[in-house]
C-alpha positions in Angstrom: 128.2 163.7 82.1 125.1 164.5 83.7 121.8 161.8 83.3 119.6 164.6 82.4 121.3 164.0 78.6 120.5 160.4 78.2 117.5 159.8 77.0 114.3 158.3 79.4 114.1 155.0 77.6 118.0 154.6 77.5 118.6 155.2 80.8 115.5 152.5 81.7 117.7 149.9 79.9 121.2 151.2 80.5 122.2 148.5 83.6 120.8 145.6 81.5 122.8 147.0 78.1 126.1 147.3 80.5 125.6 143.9 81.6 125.6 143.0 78.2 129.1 144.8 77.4 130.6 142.8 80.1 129.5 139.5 78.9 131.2 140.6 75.2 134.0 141.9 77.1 134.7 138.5 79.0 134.6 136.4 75.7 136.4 138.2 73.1 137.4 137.0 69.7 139.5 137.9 67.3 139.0 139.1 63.9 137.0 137.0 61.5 135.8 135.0 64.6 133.1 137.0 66.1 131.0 133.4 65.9 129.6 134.1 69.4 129.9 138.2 69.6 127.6 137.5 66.2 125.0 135.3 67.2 124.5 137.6 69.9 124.6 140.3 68.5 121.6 138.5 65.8 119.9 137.3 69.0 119.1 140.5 70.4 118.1 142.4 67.0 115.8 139.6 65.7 113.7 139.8 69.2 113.7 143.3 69.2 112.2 143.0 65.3 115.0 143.7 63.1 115.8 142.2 59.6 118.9 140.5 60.5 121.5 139.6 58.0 124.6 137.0 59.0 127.7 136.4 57.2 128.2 139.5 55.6 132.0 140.1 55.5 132.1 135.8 57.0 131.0 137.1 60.5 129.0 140.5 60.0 125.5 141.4 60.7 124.0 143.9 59.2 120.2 144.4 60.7 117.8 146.5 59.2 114.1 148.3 60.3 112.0 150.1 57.7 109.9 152.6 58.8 108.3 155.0 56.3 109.4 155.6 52.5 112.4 158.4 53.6 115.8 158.1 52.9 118.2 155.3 54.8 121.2 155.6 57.3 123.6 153.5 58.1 125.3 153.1 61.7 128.9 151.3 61.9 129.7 149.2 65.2 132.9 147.5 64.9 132.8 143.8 67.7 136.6 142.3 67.1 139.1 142.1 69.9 143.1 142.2 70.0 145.6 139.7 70.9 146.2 140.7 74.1 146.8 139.5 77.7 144.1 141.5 80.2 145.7 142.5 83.2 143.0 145.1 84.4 141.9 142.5 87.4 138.3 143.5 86.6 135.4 141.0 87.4 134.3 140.9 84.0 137.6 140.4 82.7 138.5 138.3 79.8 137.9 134.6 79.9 140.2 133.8 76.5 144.0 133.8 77.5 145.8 136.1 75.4 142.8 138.0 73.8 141.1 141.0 75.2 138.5 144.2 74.4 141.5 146.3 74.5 140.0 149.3 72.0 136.6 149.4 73.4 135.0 147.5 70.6 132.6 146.0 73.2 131.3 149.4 73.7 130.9 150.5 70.6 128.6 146.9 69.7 126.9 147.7 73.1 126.4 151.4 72.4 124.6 150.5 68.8 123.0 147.5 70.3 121.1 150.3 73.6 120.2 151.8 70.3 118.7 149.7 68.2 116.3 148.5 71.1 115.6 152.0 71.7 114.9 152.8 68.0 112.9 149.5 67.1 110.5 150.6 70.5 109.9 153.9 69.7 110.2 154.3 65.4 110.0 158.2 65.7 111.6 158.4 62.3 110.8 158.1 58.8 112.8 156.2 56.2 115.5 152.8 57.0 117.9 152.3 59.3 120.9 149.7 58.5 123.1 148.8 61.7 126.2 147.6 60.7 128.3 145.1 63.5 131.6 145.0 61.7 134.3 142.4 62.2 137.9 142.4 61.7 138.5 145.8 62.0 141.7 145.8 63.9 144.1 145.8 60.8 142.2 142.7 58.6 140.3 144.6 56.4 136.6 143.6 58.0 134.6 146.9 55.9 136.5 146.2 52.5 135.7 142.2 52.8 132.4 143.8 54.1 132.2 145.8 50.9 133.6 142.9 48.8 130.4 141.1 49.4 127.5 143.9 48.4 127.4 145.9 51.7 126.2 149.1 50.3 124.7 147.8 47.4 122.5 144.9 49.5 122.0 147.7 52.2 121.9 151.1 50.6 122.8 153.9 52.8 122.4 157.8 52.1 124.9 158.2 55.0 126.7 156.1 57.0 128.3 157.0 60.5 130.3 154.9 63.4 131.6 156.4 66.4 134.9 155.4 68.3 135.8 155.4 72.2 139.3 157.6 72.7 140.7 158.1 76.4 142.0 161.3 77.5 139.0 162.9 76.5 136.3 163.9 79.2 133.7 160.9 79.6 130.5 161.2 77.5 132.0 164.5 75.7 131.7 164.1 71.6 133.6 165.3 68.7 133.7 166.2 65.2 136.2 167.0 62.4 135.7 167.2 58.6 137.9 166.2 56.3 140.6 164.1 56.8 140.6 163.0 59.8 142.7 159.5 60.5 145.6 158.2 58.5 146.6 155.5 55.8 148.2 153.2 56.7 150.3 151.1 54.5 153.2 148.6 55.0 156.2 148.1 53.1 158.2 144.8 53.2 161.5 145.2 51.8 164.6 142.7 50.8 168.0 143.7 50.3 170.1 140.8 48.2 173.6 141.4 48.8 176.1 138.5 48.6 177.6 136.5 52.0 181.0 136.5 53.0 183.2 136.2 56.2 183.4 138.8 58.5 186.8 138.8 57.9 187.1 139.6 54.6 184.3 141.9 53.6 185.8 143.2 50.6 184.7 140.0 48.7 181.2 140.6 50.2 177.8 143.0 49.4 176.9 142.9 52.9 173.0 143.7 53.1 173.3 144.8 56.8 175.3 148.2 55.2 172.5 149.0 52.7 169.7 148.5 55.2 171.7 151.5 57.8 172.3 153.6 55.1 168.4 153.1 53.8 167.1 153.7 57.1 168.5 157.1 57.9 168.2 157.8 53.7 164.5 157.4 54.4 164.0 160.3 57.2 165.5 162.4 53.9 161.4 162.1 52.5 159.5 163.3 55.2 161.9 166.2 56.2 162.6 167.3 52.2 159.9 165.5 50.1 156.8 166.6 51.7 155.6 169.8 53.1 156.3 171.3 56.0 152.5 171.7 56.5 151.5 168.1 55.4 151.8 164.8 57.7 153.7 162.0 56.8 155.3 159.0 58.5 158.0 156.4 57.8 158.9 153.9 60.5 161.2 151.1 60.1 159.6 148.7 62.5 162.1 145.5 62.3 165.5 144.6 60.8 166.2 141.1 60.6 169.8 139.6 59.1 172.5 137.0 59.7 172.8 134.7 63.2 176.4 135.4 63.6 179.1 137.9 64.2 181.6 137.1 62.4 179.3 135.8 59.3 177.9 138.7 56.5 174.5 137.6 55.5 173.5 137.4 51.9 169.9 139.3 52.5 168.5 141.3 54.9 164.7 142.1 55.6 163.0 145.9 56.3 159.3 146.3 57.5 158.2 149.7 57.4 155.0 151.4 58.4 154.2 154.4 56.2 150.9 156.9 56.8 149.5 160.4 55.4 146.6 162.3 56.2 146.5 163.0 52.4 145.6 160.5 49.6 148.5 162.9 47.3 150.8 162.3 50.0 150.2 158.9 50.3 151.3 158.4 46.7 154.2 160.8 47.2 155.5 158.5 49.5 155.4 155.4 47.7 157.2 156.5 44.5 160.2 158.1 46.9 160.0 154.9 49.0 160.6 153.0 45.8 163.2 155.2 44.0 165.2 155.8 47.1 165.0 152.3 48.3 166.4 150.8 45.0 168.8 153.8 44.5 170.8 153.1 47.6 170.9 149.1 47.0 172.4 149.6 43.5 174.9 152.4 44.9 176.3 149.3 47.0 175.9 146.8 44.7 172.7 145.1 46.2 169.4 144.8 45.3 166.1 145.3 46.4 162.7 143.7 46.5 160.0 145.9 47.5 156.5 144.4 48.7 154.2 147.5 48.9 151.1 147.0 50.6 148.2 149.3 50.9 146.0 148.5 53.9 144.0 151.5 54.7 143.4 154.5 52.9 143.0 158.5 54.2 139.7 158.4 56.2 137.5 161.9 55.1 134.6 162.7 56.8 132.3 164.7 54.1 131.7 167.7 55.4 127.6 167.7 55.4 127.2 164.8 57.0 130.0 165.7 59.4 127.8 169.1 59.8 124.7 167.6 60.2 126.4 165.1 62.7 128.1 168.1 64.6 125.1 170.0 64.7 122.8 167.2 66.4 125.4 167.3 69.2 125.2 170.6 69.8 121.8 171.1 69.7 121.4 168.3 72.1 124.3 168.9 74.4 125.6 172.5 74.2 128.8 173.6 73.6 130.4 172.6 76.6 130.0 168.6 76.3 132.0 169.2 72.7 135.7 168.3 71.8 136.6 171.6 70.6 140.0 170.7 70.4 139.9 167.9 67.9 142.9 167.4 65.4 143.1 164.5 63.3 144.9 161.1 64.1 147.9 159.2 62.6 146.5 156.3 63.6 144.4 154.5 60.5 140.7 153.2 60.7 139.1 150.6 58.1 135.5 152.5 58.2 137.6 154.5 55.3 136.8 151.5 52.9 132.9 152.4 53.2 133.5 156.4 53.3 135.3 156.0 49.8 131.8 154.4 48.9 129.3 156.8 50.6 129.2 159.9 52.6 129.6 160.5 56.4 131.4 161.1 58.7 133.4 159.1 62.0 133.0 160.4 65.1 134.5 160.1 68.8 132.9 160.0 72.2 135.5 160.5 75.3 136.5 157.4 77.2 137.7 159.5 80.3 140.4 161.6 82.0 143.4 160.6 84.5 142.9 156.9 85.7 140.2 156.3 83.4 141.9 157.3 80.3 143.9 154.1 80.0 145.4 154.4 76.1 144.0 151.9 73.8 145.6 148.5 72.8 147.0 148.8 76.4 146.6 145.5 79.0 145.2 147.6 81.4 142.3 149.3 79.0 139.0 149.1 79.8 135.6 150.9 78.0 133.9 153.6 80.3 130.7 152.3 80.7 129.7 156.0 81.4 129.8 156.7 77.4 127.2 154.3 76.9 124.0 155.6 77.3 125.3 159.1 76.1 126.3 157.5 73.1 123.3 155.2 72.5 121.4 158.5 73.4 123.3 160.2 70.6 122.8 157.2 67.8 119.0 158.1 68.5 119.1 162.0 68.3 121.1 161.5 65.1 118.7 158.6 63.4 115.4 161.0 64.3 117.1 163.9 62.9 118.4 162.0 59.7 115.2 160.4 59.2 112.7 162.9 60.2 
């Protein structure tokens, strides 16, 4: 990515913004306990004139600028970490053993926060502009508890957009895709009640272990014959736990499984056939089951105008070439759903590099490309003055 993209006053702050990733980078914190990542994040947007909210969502901020009577947008930055051990031997590395930045998180707050300084200098728009520093995103529900507390209604957005970090992609490049674009995720906690026994005798015995082999491989029976050829759908048994012994038949076993769609009728599809089969094989042995279904994150769908509007400010501003034209949606499952059930827009992604550079996410040896951040501050501002003009 070439400088002549970024944007005069975001290249002027771009070392000091940098500086300020790596300082969130080397203190991480989990979900729920941003305390620090927060008050920083509050720090910076009060000085630079914002009206800062705290405690939105326990540890949110949500900062806003007014300029003009026009309409309002809203930009998502997600700031939790993962419980991870760094091993990237960087000099900014993590300071908290066992938790790192391992999904770029850091970016993305630094990336909103190049910004919002940009933005509150220059106010070459007309209308409101909510920043949004989410926590808990990584799989505790940050944006519905968000949402819980009067996010949209306390901050009203006519749009809202965040932007994710996703290596493999050239640095800097950005891309687009309307619709649905990244799965629900939903997990399903299951417990077969059979009745204990010796080993040695398992005639006298429901053994539990039985039902749960014959309910794996009946599962793979709903994704190959239940849904579409054309659709996605996923069923992974993630654990089995029974018994401590070999020669012992346990009286229960426990199932976790990890269910997605790209579909909210798929999603649905797959719960009822979850729960039919599931308690259709335990009575066929004699068992029975208890089924904990638990929806965590539904089908995020970018609406296609803001996804448009969004595409478009790209390509005006970068040509064709610095576009992922080869975008497909993910199986992977992204909270910012919650607040695009509520309100239009659209989730976007900006490259996190090729080859060595495109370490996979939620990997030890991850790190943000600090390349993408003034491209994608740059691109926060082009959208905002087009949005609000």
């Amino acid at each position: 990515m070439d400088a002549g993209h970024v944007l005069p006053g975001i290249a002027a702050i771009q070392d000091e913004m940098i500086a300020l990733r790596h300082r969130i980078h080397a203190h991480p914190e989990l979900g729920f306990e941003e305390y620090a990542t927060s008050r920083q994040v509050a720090e910076c947007l009060v000085r630079w004139g914002y009206e800062v909210t705290t405690g939105v969502g326990k540890t949110g901020v949500v900062a806003t600028l007014k300029n003009g009577e026009g309409r309002s947008i809203g930009l998502r930055a997600d700031m939790d970490a993962l419980p991870i051990q760094e091993a990237t031997g960087l000099p900014y590395a993590s300071q908290i053993d066992g938790v790192m930045h391992a999904c770029g998180h850091d970016g993305h707050t630094a990336i909103l926060l190049t910004a919002a300084r940009y933005l509150a200098q220059t106010r070459a728009f007309n209308g409101t502009l909510q920043l949004i520093f989410q926590p808990a995103e990584e799989g505790l529900g940050g944006a519905r508890k968000m949402l819980e507390e009067g996010l949209l209604e306390r901050f009203p957005c006519d749009a809202v957009f965040a932007m994710h970090n996703v290596p493999g992609y050239p640095v800097g490049h950005l891309g687009f895709y309307s619709g649905p674009f990244m799965a629900s995720a939903d997990t399903v906690n299951i417990r077969i009640i059979g009745k204990g026994g010796h080993g040695a005798v398992p005639h006298k015995a429901v053994d539990p272990v039985v039902v749960c082999a014959s309910i794996v491989i009946a599962l793979q029976s709903i994704v190959s014959r239940n849904v579409s050829p054309q659709d996605m759908a996923i069923i992974t048994v993630g654990s089995i736990h029974a018994g401590s012994a070999s020669n012992v038949i346990a009286s229960s076993a426990d199932m976790s499984l990890s269910v997605r769609a790209l579909t909210p009728e798929v999603r649905r599809l797959l719960e009822v056939r979850i729960n039919e089969l599931v308690n259709a094989q335990a009575a066929s042995f004699g068992a029975q089951a208890q089924i904990d279904y638990q929806h965590c994150h539904p089908v995020l769908i970018n609406d296609p105008q803001s996804t448009a509007l969004a595409l478009e400010v790209a390509r005006d501003w970068l040509g064709d070439d610095r576009l992922i034209n080869d975008l497909r949606p993910f199986t992977a499952s992204e909270d910012f759903a919650f607040i695009l059930e509520k309100c239009p827009g659209s989730y976007l992604v900006i490259g996190n590099g090729e080859g060595d550079s495109g370490c996979l996410l939620h990997n030890p040896g991850y790190d943000f490309n600090d390349a993408s951040l003034p491209i994608g501050a740059s691109y926060w501002v082009k959208l905002v003055e087009s949005f609000l003009r």
